[in-house]
N, C-alpha and C positions, 0 to 999 in steps of 0.2 A: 190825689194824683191819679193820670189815669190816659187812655187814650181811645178814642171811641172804636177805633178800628181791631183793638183784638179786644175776646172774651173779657171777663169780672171775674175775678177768684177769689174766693170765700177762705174766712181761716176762722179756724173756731178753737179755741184750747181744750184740751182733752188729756187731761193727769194720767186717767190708765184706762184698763180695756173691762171695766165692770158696768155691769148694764146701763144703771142709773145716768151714769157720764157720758156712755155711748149713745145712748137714746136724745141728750142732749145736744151733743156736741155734730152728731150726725142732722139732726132736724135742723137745727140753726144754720149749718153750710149748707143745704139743701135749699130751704128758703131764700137762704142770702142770694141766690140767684135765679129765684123764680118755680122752686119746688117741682117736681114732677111733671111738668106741664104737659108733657109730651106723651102721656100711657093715658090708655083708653082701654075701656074694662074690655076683656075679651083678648087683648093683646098676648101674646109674648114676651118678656123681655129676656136676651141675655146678658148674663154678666161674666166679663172675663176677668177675672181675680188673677194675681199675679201667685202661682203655685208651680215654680221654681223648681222645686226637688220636694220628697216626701221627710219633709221638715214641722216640728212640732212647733206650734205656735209663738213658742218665748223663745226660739230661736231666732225669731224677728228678718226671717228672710222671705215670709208669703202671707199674703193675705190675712188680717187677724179674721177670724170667723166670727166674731162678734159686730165688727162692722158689716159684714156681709149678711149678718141675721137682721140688724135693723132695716137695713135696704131693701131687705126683703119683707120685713113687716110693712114697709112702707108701700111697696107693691102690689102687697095684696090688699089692702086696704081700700086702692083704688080699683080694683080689681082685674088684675094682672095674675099672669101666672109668671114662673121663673126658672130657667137654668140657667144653673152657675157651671164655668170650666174653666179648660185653660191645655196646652198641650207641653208640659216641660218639655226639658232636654230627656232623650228615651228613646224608649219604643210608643208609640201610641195605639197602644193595646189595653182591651178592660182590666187584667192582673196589675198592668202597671198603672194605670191611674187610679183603679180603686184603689191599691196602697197608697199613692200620692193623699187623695182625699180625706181616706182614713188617717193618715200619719199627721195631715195638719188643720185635722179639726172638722172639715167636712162633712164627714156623714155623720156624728152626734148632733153637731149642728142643726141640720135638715130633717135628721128623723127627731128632733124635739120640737121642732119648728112647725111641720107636716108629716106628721106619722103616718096619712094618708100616701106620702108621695102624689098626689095629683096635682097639688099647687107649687113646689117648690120642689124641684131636683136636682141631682149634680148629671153633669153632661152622659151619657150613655150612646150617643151615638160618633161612632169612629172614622165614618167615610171620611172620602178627600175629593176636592174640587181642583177645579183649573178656575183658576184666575186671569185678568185682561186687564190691564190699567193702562192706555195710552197716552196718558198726562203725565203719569211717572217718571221720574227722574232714572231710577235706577232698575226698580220692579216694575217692568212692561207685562212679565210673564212669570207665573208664580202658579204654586199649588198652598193648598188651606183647608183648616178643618172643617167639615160639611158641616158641622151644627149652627154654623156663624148662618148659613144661608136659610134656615128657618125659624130663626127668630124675627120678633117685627122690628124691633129695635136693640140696641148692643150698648151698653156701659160695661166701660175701664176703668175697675178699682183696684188701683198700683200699691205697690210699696216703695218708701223713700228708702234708697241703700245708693252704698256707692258701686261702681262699675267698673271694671277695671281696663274696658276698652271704651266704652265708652265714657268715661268719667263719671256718669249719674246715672240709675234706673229708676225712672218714675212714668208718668204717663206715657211718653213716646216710645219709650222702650218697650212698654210691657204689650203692647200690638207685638211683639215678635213671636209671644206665645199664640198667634192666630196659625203658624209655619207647624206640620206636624213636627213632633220632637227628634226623630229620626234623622230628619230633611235639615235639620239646621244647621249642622255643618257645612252643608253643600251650597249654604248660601253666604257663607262663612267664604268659601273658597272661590266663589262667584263672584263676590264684593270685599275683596281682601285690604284695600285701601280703605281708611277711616272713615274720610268723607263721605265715599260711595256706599257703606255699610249703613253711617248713619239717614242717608234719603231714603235706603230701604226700608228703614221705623218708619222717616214720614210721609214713603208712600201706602206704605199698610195705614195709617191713620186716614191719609185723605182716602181710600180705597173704601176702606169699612164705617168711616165717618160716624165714630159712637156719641150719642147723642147728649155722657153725661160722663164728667172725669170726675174720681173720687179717690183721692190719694189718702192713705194710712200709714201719715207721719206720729201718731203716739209712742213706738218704739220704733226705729230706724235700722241700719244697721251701716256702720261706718267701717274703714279698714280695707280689709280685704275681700271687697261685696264682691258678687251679690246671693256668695251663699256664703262663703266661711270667714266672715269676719263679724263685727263684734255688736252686740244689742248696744243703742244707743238711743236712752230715751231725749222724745221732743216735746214731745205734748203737745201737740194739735190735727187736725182733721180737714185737709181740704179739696175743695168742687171748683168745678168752672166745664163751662159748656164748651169750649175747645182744651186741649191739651199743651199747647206750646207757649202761652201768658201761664199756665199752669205749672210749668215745667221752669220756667223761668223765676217765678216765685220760691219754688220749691229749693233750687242752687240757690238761690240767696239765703237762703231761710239756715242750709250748710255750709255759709262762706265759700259759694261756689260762683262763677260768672258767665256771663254771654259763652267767653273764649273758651271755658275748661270744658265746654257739653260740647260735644258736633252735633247733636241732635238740635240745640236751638241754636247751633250758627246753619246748619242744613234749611231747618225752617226760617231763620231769617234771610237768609240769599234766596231764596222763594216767595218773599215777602207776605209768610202767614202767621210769622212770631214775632214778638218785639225782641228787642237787640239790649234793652238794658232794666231795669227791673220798673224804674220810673216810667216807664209807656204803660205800666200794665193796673188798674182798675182794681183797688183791692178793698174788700168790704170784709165786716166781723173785725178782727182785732189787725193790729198793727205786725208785723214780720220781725220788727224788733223786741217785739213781745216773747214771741218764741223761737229765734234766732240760737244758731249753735255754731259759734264762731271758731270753735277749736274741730270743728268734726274732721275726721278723721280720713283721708283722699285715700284710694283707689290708688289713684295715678296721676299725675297732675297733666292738662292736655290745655298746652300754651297760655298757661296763666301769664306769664311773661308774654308778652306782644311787642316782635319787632318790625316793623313798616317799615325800614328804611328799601330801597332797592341795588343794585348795582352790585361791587364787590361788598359794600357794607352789608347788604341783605344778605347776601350769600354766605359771608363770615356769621352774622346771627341766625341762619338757617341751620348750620353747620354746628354751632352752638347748643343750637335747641336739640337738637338729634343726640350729641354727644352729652348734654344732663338727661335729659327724658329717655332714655336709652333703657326703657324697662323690659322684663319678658318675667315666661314664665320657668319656674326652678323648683323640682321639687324639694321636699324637706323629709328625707328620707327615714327618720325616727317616728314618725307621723305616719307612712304610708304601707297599707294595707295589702297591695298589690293586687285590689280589684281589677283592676283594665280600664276604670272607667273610663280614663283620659286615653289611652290608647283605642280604644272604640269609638268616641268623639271626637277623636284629631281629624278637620276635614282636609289637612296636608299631610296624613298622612308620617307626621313627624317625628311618630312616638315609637322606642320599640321597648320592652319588658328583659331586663336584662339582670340576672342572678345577683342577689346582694347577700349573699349566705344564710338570711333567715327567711327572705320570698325574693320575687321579682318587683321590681319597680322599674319606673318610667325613664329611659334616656330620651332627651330632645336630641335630633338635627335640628343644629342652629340653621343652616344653611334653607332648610323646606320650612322652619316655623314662619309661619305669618300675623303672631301675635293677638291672635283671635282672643287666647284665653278663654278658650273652652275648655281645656282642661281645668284649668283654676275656675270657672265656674260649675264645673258638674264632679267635682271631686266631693265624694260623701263625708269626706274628713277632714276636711282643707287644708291638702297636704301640699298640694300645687300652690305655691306663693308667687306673689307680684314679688319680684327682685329688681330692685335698682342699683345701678353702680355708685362709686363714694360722691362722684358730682349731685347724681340725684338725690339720696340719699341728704347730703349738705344742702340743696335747692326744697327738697320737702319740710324739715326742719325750721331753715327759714324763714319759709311759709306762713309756719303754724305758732312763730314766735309772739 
């Protein structure tokens, strides 16, 4: 099946994260679409690895670093050099990334890899750019991390987790770590509407245009992604030379669809992604092979489709609002009272309010805009997706 107008995407099985499988399972997706073609000895490449929070590997919310070690054997091979990065949610500061690095595997990685450091490094430079994009939908004008602008070429290798604003994180999404980490709320607060939030993904994609997507679906993380919710093994590995037939494979593969991403209904009303899983080109094994039909939603984002118009649309608009009616709620036996989420809130929502043994997080419902930044940058994942008893009975459903 397939459609010649978006990219091929590779699926390759991959049981766990030990050399042997990885070396395999990584080579096999790589060629399934035409291998390296693109690096020339002498080059650059960077790679942005999806590195989230300063998370340990089997926590299954960033980048395994053994995929990133093959990819990188692979580069130098051809003779490439390489930095890898990425700017979480933070400060984007050396203290704070070199803990991110160190905490998820990173620098053992590279210093067993290249003990030299001259062929293969983690990102060390911190400047920031201005940005132009006047084809963009949403980001005409942005700022970004200066190291993307001296590389000769740039691969995005994601991890498959769910999202809790956007329904999915995988290739589209993981461009947001191009935004310094500081800066992200503010674009949070910029693009507070779904829709318009998710064209900021794909205009950071069409902006920086990475040359190779490589997603790291061998552990997942389902629930309450896309940092504190739960390892969910997949077992497989896949590539494609655009990210949106990629992203599209990748929902299906979690019993997700067109409707529940806005990132591939953003790309498909722009007409650069397919709208259903059958337009999209798939080589290496079959989706049904490694398909996980129970995984576990984020949030559900109009899995239910109602077309009708008139008063009937309005009564099922009005519907859809009143089940999906999610936010975030702390879970206060859990929470730390770091601030994290109160330093994140780019509405300003949160305030720290005496619970007898610390302080923890009260929302204004009234200023929250549902970003879920808090619930994503909570080191403890104390901020939870809350749904009411409709949603709640409508998620359920779902997963029967």
């Amino acid at each position: 099946m397939g459609n010649s107008n978006f990219e091929r995407v590779a699926i390759e099985k991959c049981s766990s994260y030990g050399y042997a499988e990885i070396k395999t399972a990584v080579d096999k997706a790589l060629d399934d679409i035409g291998g390296l073609y693109f690096v020339k000895s002498g080059m650059t490449i960077g790679i942005k690895a999806n590195l989230v929070s300063a998370m340990a590997p089997e926590k299954s919310a960033t980048t395994h670093p053994m995929i990133l070690r093959r990819l990188c054997e692979r580069l130098l091979e051809l003779g490439a050099s390489v930095v890898i990065g990425d700017s979480p949610g933070g400060l984007y500061t050396p203290p704070f990334l070199k803990n991110v690095y160190r905490t998820c595997g990173l620098e053992d990685m590279v210093k067993e890899l290249d003990p030299s450091g001259e062929k293969v490094r983690l990102n060390d430079d911190y400047s920031i750019c201005s940005g132009e994009f006047l084809k963009a939908v949403s980001l005409k004008t942005f700022i970004f991390t200066g190291w993307l602008n001296k590389v000769d070429a740039i691969i995005n290798v994601s991890k498959l987790k769910t999202h809790a604003m956007m329904g999915m994180s995988c290739a589209v999404k993981n461009m947001f770590g191009t935004i310094p980490g500081a800066t992200k709320p503010e674009y949070h607060m910029r693009f507070p509407n779904e829709q318009a939030f998710a064209n900021v993904m794909v205009d950071l994609n069409e902006f920086f245009k990475p040359v190779l997507y490589v997603v790291d679906a061998i552990d997942g993380m389902e629930g309450n992604g896309p940092t504190a919710g739960e390892k969910r093994h997949i077992g497989a590995v896949l590539t494609s030379r655009k990210p949106y037939a990629l992203d599209m494979v990748c929902a299906d593969l979690i019993g997700m669809g067109y409707s529940d991403v806005p990132t591939l209904v953003a790309a498909g009303e722009r007409g650069l992604g397919p709208k259903n899983v059958s337009e999209v080109e798939i080589t290496g094994c079959a989706v049904s092979d490694v398909k996980v039909s129970d995984f576990k939603r984020a949030t559900i984002h109009q899995s239910i489709t109602f077309e009708g118009k008139g008063i009937k649309g309005a009564i099922a608009s009005v519907g859809i609002k009143l089940v999906y009616n999610t936010k975030p709620m702390v879970r206060a036996s859990e929470c730390i009272g770091c601030k994290k989420c109160y330093e994140t809130c780019p509405a300003k929502a949160i305030t720290m309010v005496d619970s007898g043994k610390n302080k923890i997080p009260q929302i204004d419902r009234s200023k929250c805009i549902k970003c879920f930044c808090c619930q994503e940058f909570c080191p403890k994942g104390a901020m939870k997706v809350h749904y009411n008893i409709l949603g709640k009975l409508a998620n359920r459903i779902n997963h029967i």
